[in-house]
DOPATI-941097 format. One record per residue: residue in three letters; x, y, z of N, C-alpha, C, CB in turn. Coordinates in steps of 0.1 Angstrom, whole numbers, plus 2048, in hexadecimal, padded with zeros to 3 digits. Each point is the difference from the previous one (the first is absolute). Glycine has a CB too. Layout:
BEGIN
ALAXYZXYZXYZXYZ;...
REM end
This chain:
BEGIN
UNK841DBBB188047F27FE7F37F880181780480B;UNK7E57F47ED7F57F38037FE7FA8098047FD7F1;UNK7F08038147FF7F780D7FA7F17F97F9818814;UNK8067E17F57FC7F47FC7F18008028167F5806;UNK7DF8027ED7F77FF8027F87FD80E8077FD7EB;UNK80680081F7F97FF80D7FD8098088077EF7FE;UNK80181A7FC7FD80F8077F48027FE81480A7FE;UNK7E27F58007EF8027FA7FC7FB80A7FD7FE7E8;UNK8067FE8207FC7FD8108018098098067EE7FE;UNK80281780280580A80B7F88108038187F47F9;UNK7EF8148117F580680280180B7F47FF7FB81B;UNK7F98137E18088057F080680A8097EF7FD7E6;UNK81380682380880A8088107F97FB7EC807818;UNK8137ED7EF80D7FC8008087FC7F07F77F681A;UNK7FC8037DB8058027F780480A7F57F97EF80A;UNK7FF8207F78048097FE80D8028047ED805800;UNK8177FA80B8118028098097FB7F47FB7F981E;UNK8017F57E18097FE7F98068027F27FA7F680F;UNK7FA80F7EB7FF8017F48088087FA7ED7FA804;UNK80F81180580780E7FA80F8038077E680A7FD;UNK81F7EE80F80E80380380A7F47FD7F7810813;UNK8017E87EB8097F27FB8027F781181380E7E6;UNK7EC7E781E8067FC80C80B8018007F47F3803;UNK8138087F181180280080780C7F97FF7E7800;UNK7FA8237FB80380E80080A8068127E48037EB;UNK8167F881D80780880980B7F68017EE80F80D;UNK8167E47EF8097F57FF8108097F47E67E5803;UNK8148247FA80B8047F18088038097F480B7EA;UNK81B7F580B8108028008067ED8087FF824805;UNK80C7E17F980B7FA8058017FA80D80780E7F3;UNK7EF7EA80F7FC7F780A7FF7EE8047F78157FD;UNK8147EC80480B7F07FF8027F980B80E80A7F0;UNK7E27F58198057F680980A80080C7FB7F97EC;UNK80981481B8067F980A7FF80E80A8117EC7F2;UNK7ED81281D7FF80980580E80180B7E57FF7FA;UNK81980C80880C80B8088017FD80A7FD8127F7;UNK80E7F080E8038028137F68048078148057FF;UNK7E97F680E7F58098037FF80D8067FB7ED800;UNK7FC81A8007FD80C80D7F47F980580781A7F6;UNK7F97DB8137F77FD8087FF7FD80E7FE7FE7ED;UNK7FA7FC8198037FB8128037F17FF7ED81180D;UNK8127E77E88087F58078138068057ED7EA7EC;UNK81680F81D80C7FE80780A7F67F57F280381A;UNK81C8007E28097F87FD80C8048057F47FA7F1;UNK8127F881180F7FF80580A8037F87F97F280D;UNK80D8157F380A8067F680D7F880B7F381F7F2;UNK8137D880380C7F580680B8027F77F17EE809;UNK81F8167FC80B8037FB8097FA8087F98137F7;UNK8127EE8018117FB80580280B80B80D7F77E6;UNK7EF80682880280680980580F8008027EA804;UNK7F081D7F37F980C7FF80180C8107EF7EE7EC;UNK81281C8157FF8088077F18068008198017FF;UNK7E380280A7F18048017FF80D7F37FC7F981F;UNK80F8127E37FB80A7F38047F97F380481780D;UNK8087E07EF7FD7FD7F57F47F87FA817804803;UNK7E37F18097F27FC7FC7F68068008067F2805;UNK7FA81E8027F98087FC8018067F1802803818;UNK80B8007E68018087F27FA7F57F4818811807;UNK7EA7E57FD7FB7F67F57ED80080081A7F0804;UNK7E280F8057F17FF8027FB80F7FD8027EB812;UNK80581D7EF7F880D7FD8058067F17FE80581B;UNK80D7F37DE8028027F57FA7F77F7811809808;UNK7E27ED7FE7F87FE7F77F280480380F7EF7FA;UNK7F381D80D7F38068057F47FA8098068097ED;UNK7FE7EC81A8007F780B7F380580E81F7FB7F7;UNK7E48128077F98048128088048067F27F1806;UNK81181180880C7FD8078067F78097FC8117FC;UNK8127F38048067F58067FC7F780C80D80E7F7;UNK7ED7FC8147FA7FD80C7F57F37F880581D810;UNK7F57E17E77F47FA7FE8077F57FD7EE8117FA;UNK81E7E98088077F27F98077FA80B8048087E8;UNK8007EA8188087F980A80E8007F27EB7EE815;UNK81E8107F580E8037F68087F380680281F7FD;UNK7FE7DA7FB80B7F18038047FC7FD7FC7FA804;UNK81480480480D7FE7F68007F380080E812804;UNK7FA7EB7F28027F67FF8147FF7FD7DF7FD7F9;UNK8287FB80E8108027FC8017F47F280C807820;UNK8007FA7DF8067FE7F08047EF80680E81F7F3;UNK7F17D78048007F580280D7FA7FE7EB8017FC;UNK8177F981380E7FB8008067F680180080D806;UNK7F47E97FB8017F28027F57F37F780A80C818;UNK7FE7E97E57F17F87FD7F97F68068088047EF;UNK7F97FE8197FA7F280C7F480980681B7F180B;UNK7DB8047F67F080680380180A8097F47ED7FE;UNK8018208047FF80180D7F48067FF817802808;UNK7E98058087EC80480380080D7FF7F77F1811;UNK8008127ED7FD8138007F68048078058037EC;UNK7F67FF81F7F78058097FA80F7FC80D7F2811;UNK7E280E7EA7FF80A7FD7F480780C80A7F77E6;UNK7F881681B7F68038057FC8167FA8097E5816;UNK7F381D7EF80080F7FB80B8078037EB801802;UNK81A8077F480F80980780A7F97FF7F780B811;UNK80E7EA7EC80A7F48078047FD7F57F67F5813;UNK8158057E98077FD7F58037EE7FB80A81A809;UNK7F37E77EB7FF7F87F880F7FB7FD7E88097F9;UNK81C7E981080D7FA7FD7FE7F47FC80C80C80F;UNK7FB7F67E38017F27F780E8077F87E17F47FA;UNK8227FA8048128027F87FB7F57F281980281C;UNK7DC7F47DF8047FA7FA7FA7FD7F780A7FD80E;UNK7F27FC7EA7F68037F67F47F680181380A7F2;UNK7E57F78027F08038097FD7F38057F58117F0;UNK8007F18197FC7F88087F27FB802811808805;UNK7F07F08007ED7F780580380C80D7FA7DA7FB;UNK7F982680C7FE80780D7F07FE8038148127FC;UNK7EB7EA8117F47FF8087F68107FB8107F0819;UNK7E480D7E67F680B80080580B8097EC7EF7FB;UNK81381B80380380C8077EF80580481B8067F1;UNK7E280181E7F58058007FE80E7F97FF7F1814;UNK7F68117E97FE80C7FA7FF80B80C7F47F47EA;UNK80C80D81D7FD80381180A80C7FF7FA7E4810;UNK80E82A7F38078048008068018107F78097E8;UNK7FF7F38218017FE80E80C7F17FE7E180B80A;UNK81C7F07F48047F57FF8107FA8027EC8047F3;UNK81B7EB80B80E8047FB7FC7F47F581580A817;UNK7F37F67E08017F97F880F7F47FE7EE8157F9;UNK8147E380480C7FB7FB7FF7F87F28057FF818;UNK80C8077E28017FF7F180E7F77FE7F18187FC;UNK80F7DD8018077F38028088007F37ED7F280F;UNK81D8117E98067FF7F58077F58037FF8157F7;UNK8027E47F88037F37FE8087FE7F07EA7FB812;UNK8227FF7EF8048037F67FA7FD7F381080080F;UNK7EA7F47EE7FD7FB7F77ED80280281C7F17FE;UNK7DB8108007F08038047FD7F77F77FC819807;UNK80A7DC7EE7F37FB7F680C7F28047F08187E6;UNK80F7DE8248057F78028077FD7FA7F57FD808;UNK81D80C7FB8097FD7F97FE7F97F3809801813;UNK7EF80C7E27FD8057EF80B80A8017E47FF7F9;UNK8267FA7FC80C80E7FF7F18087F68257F37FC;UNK7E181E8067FC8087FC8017FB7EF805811816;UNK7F17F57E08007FD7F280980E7F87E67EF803;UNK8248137F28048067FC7F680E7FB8127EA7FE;UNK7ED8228027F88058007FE8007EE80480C81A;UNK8047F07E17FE7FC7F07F37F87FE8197FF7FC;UNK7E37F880D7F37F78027F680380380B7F6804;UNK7FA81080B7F280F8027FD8057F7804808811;UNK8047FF7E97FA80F7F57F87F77F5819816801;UNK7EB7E07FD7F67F67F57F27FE8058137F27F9;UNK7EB80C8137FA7FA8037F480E8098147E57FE;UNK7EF8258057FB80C8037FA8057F2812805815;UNK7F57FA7DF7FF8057F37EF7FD7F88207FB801;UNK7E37F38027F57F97FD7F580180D8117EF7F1;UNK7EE8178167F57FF80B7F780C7FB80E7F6816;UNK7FD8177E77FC80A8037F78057F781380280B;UNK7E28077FA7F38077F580580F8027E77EE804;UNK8128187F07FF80B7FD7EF80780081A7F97F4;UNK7E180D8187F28027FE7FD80D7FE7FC7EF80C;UNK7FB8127E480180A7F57F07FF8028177FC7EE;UNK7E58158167F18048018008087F77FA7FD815;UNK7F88067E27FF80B7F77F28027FF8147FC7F5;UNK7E881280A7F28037FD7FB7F87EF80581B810;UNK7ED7E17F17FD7FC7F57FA80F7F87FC7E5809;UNK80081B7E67FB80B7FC80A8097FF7ED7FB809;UNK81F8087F88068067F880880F8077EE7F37EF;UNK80B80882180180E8088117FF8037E380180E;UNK82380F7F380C7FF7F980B80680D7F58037E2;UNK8097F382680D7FE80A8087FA8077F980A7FF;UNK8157F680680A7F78027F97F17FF80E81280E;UNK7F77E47EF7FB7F18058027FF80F8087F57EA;UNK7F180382180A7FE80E8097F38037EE80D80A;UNK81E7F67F68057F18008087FA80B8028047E9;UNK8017F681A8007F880D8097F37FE7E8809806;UNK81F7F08038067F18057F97F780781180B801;UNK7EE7E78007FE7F780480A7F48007EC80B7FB;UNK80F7EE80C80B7F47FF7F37F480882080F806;UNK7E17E67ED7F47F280580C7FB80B7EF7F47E4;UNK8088078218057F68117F67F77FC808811817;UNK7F17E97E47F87F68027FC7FD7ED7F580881F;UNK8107E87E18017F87F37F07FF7F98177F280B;UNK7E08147FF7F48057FD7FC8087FE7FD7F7805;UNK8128147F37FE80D7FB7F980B80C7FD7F47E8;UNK80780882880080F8068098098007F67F780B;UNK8068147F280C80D80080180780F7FA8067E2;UNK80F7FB82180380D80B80780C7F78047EE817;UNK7EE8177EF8048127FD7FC80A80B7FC7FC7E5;UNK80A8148187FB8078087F28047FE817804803;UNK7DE7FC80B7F48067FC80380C7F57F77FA818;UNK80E80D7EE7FC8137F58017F97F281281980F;UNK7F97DB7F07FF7F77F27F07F97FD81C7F9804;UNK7E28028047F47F98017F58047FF80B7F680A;UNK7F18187F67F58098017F98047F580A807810;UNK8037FD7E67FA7FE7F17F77F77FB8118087FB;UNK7F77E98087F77EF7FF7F18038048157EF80A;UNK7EE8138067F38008067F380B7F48117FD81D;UNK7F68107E47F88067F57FA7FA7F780D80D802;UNK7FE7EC7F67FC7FB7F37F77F48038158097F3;UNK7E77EF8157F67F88037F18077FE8127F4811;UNK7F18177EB7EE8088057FB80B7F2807802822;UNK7F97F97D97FC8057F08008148017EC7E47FA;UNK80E81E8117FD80D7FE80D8098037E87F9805;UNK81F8047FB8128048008068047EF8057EA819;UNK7F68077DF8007FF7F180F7FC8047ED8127EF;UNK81A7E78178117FE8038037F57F9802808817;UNK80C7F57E28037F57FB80A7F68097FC80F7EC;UNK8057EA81C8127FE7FF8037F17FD807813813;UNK8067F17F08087F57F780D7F78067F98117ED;UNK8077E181380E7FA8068068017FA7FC7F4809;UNK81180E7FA80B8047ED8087F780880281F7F1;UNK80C7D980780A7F780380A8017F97F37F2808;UNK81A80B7FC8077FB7F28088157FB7E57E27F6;UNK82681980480780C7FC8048017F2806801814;UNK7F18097E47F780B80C7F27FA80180B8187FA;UNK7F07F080F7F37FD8067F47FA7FA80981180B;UNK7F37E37F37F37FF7F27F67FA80880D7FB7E7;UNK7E580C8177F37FC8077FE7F47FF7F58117FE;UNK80C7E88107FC7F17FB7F47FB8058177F97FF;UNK7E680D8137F27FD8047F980D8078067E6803;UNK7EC8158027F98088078007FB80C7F58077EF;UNK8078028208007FB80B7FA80680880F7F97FC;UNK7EA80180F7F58068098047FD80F7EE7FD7ED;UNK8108148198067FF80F7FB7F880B8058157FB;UNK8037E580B8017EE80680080880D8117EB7EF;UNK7F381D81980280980A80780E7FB8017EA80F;UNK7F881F7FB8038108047FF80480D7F98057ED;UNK80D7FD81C80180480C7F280D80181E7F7801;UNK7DA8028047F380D7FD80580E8087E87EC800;UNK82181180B80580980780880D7F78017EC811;UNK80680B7EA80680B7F47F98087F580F7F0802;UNK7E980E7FC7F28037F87FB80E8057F87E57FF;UNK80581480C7FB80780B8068118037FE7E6808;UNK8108177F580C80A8078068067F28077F0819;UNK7F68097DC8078077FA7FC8047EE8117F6814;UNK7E18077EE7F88007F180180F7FC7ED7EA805;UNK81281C8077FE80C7F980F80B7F97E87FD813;UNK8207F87EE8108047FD7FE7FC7F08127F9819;UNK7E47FF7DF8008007F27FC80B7F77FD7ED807;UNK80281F8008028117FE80F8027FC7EE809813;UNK81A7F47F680C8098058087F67F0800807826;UNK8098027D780A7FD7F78097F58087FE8187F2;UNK8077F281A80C7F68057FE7FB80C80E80B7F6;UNK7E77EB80F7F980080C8117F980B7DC7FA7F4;UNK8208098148097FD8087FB7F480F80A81C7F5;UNK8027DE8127F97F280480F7FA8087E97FC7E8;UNK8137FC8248097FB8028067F27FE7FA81080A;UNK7F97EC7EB7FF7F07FF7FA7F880880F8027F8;UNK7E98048167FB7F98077F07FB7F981180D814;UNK7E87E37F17F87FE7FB8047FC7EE7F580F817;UNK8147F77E18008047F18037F37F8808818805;UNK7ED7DE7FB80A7F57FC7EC7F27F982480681D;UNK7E07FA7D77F27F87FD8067F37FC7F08147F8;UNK8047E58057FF7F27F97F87FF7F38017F9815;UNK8038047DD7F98037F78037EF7F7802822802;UNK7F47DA7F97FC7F27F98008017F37F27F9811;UNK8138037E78007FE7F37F97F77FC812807800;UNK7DF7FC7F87F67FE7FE7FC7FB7F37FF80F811;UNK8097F87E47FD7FD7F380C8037F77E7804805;UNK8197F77EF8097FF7F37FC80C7FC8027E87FA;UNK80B8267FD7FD8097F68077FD7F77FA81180C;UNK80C7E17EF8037FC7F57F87F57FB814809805;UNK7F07EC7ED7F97F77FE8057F58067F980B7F0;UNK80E7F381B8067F680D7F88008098158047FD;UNK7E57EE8077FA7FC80B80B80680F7F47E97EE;UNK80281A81D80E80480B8077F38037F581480D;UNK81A7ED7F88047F68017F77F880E81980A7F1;UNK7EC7E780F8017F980D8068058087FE7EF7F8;UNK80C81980B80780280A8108087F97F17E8810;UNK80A8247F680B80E7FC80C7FF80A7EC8137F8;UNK81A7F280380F80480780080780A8098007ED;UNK7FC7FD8217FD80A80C80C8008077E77FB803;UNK81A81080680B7FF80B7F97FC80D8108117F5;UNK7F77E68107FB80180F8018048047FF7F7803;UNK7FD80D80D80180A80A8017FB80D7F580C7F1;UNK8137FE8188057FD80E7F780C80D81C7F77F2;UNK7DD8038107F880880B8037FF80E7F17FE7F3;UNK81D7FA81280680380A8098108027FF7E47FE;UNK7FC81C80D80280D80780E8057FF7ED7FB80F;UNK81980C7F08108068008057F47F780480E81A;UNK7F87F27D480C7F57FD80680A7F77F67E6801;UNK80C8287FE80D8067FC8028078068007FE7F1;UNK80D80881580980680580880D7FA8007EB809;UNK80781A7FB80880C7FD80B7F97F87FB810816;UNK8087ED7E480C8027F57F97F77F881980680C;UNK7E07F17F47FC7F37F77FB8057F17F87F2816;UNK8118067E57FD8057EF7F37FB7FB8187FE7FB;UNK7DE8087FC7F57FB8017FE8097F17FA7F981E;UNK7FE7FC7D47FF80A7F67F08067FE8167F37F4;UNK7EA8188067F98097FE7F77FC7F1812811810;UNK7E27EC7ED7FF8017F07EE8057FF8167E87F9;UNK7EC8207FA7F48067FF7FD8057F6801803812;UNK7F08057EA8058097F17FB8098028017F37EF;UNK80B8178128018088037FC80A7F08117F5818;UNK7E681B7ED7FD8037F47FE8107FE7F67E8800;UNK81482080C7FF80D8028058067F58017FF816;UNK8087FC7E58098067F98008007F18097FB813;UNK7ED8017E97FC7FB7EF7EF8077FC80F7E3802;UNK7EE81B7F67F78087FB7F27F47FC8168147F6;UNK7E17F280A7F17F77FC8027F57F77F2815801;UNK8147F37F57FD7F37F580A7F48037FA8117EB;UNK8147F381A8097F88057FB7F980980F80E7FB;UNK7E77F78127F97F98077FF7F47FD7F6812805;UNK7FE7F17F17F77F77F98047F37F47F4818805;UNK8197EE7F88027F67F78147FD8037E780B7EB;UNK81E7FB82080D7FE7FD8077FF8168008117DC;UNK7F77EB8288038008108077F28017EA80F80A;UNK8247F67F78017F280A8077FE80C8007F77ED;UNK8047F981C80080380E80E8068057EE7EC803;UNK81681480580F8038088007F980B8028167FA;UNK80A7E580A8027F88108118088007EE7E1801;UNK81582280C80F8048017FA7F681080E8207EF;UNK7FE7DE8148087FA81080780E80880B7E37F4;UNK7EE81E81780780680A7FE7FC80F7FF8107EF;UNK8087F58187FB7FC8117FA80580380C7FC808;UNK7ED7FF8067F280780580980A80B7EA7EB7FE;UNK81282280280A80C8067F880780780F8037EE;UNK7E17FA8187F680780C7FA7EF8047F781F7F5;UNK8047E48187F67F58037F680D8088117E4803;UNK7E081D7F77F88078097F47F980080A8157FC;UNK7EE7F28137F97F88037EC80B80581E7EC807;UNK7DC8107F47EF8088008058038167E57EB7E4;UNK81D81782080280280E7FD7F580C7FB8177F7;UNK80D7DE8007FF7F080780C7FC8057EF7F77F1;UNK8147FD81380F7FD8008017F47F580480781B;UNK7F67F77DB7FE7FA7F58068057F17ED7FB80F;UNK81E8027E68078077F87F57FF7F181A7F980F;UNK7DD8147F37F58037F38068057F67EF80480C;UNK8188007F38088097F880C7FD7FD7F480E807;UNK8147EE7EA80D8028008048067F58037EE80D;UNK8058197F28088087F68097FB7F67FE80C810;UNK8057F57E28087FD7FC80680A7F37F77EA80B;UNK80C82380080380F7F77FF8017F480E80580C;UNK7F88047EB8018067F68037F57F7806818809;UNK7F67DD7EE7FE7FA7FA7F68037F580A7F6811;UNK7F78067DE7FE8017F87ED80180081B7F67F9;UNK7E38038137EE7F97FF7FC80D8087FF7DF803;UNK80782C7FC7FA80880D7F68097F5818801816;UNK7E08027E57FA8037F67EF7FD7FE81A7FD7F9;UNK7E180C8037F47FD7FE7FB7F27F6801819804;UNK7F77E18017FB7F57F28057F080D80B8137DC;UNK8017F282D8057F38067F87FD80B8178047FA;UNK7E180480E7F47FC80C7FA7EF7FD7F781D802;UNK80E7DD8077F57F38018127F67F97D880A7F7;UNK8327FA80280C7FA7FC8057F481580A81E7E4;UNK7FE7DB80E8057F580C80D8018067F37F27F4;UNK80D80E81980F8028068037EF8087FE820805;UNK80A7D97F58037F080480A7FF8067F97F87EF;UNK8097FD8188128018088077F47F17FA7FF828;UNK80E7FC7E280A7FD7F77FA7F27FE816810805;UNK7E37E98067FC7F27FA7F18017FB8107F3812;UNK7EF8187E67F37FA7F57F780380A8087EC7F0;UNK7F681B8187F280480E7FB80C7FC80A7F8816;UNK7ED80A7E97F98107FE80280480D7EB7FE7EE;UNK8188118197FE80180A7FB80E80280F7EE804;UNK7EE8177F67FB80B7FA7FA8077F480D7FC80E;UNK7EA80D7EF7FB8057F78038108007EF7EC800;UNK81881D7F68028147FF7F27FD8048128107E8;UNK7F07FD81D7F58088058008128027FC7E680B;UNK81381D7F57FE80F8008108047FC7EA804815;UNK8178057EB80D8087FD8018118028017ED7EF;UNK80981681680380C8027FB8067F58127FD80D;UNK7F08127EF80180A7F880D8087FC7EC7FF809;UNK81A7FE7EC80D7FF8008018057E68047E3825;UNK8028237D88008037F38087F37F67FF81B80A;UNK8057DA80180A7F87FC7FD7F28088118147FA;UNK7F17DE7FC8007F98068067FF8137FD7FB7E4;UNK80C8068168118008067FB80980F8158027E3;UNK7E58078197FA80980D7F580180D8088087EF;UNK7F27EA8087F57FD80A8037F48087F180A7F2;UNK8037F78178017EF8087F67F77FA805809818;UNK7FC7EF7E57F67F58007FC7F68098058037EF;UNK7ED7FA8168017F98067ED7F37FF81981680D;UNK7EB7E48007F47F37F77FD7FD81280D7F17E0;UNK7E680A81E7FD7F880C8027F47FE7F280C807;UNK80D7EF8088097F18007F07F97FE81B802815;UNK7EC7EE7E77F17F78037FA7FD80B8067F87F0;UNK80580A8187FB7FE8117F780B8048187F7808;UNK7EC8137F57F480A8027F37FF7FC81080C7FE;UNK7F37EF7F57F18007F47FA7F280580B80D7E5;UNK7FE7E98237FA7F38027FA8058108127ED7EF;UNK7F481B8187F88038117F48097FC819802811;UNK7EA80B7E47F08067FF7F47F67F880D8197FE;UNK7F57E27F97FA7FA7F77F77F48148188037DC;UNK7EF7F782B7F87FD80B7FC8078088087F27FF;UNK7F881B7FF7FA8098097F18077F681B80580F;UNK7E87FC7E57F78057FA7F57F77F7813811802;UNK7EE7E17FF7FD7F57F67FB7F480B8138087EB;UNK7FB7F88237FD7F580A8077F27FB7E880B805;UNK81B7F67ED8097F37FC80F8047FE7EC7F57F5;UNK82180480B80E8017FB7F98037EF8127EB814;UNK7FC8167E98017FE7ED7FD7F57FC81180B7FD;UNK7F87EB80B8017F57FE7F57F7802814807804;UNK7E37FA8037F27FB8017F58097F78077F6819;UNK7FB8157E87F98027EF8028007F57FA809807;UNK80D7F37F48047F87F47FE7F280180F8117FC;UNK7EC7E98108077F37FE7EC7FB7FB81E7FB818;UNK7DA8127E97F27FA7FF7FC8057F27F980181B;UNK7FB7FC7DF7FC7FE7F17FF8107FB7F27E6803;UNK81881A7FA8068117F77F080A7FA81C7EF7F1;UNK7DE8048037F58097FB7F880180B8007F97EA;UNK7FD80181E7F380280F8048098057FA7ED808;UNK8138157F980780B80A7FE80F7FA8157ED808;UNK7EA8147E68008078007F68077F88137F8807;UNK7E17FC7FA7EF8067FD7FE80480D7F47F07EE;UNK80E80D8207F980780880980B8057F27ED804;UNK8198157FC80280F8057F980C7F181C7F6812;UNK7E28077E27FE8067F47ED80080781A7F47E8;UNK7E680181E7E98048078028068087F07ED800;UNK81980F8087FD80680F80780D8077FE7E8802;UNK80E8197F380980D8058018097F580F7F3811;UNK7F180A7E68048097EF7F280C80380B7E47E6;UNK7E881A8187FB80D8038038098097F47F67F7;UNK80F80881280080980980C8097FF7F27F280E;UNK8198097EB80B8067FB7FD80A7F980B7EF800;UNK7EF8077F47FC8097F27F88108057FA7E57EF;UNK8018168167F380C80A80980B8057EF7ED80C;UNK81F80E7F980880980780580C7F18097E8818;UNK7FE80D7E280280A7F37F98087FB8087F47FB;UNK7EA8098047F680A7F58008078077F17F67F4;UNK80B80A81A7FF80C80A80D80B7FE7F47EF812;UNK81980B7F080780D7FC8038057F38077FB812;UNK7FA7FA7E57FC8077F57F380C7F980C7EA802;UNK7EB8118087F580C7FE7FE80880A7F47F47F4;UNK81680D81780080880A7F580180880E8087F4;UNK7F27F08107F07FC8078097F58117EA7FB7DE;UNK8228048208087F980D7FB8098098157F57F8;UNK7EA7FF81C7FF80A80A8068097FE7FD7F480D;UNK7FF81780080C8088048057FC80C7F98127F6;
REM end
């Protein structure tokens, strides 16, 4: 595969490497963007309709989980009433709510800790909910399709991916493992293409450069751009990417179509209907990729609440639904009043939609790490000058990433 004239810099050890194995030679086959349940040490709360300890066993080890002993198991009972109430959380202890979603006080991340979780019938100052006919319009028009491809001709799968803009200044939230390709393609010696696709089906409209990446994630999981089916619990898994330039003969607009987002802590619950939309792309072939992808949203309830080993809800589920599929990572999961409250981020292993889980981190999660890993909310980084924000992580943080990559790409990473 061709390296870029800028590879004439480098050392000829390393560009030998690339020359002759391709960077994205070890990228070949059927590699669509979304990673697997995990086998790892983060901790999650596996939460059911008042589950028995072996059936929340058989479930956590029927997605190859670890074992049981390594999880807290919290029931939660079937909702019987609609008048507010509290839920006291702490480790081991059970999660009681009857009503649908709610505002709720910050929860500590502390597992020592107790927390309290306040449901409220109405959360957007008595806003009746919007008909999900409105949502799905409005999820439809937000949503990107992010399409990477080797330049030169080198001949394997495209990687394709979901996004959804939250910011009328064309920010996208997607998942890092989504975002990594971008990052790549910022650095010539990759030779990477990608592409913002919109619209059904999918047609390249811009280019975009990563706005944030959790360097942690980088950190933990660069060297999974080997593995065909890297696996992950979604912790950390979640970027910021800027739409930068026009790939038609259209100026970018003033101000794109976005969904907002809800970074209060617990604002979906166990039964709350909430729709799913993404483009999804396991199931179709390259050229179809390329010229015939378009999106999917179905409506279902949220049917797990799990949590990284906090008393905080990081994780929610919304099973075997159509989006559960490769190509949907970084896709948007909304409630019913038009709120993003979530982004897919993983899915069982399963031969059928219908057979897997899907599931997405909340924005409360991505809004508590994003201040742990950055020091600001979402909401105050975005609120500061987008291109500044996103020349200096591209000076100040993009090499040392890139650095991370070549290294395992040339096998040259610690041990």
């Amino acid at each position: 595969m061709p390296i870029s004239p800028y590879s004439s810099h480098m050392p000829s050890r390393l560009y030998s490497f690339l020359v002759a194995t391709g960077v994205f030679g070890i990228l070949s086959g059927a590699f669509f963007i979304i990673v697997y349940l995990p086998v790892q040490s983060s901790r999650l709360t596996y939460t059911a309709q008042n589950p028995t300890t072996t059936q929340a066993a058989a479930v956590l080890t029927s997605f190859g989980i670890g074992n049981p002993s390594d999880y807290y198991v919290v029931t939660v009972p079937s909702a019987t009433s609609s008048a507010p109430t509290t839920a006291t959380l702490t480790p081991n202890s059970p999660i009681k709510q009857t009503t649908p979603p709610a505002f709720s006080p910050t929860l500590s991340s502390n597992t020592s800790s107790v927390g309290e979780a306040t449901r409220i019938v109405n959360p957007y100052d008595n806003t009746s909910p919007e008909s999900f006919d409105f949502v799905n319009t409005n999820a439809r028009n937000a949503l990107v399709n992010i399409l990477c491809m080797p330049r030169g001709g080198a001949s394997f799968s495209p990687i394709s991916g979901s996004g959804v803009i939250i910011d009328p200044r064309g920010v996208i939230l997607t998942n890092a493992h989504v975002a990594q390709y971008v990052l790549l393609s910022q650095n010539p010696i990759f030779n990477l293409s990608c592409q913002i696709r919109t619209g059904a089906p999918a047609m390249a409209h811009w280019g975009a450069e990563v706005l944030y990446i959790p360097p942690v994630w980088v950190e933990e999981h660069a060297s999974e751009i080997n593995t065909s089916r890297p696996t992950g619990t979604g912790e950390h898994d979640y970027a910021l990417l800027l739409i930068n330039s026009s790939l038609t003969n259209s100026v970018l607009p003033t101000s794109f179509p976005y969904i907002p987002f809800d970074t209060r802590n617990d604002i979906g619950f166990l039964g709350d209907q909430v729709l799913g939309a993404s483009y999804p792309a396991e199931f179709i072939g390259g050229l179809a990729l390329e010229n015939n992808l378009y999106p999917v949203s179905s409506i279902s309830p949220i049917d797990q609440l799990l949590t990284f080993a906090t008393d905080t809800v990081d994780v929610i589920s919304i099973g075997g639904v159509v989006e559960a599929q490769g190509g949907s990572s970084g896709g948007a999961i909304i409630n019913q009043w038009g709120k993003l409250i979530g982004i897919i981020v993983t899915t069982s292993d399963a031969s059928t939609t219908a057979g897997r889980d899907l599931r997405g981190i909340t924005l409360s999660y991505i809004n508590n790490d994003l201040k742990t890993q950055a020091g600001v909310d979402l909401a105050s980084f975005l609120s500061g000058m987008l291109g500044n924000e996103a020349e200096s992580f591209t000076s100040n943080i993009v090499p040392d990433l890139i650095q991370i990559y070549i290294n395992i790409l040339t096998g040259k990473q610690s041990q």
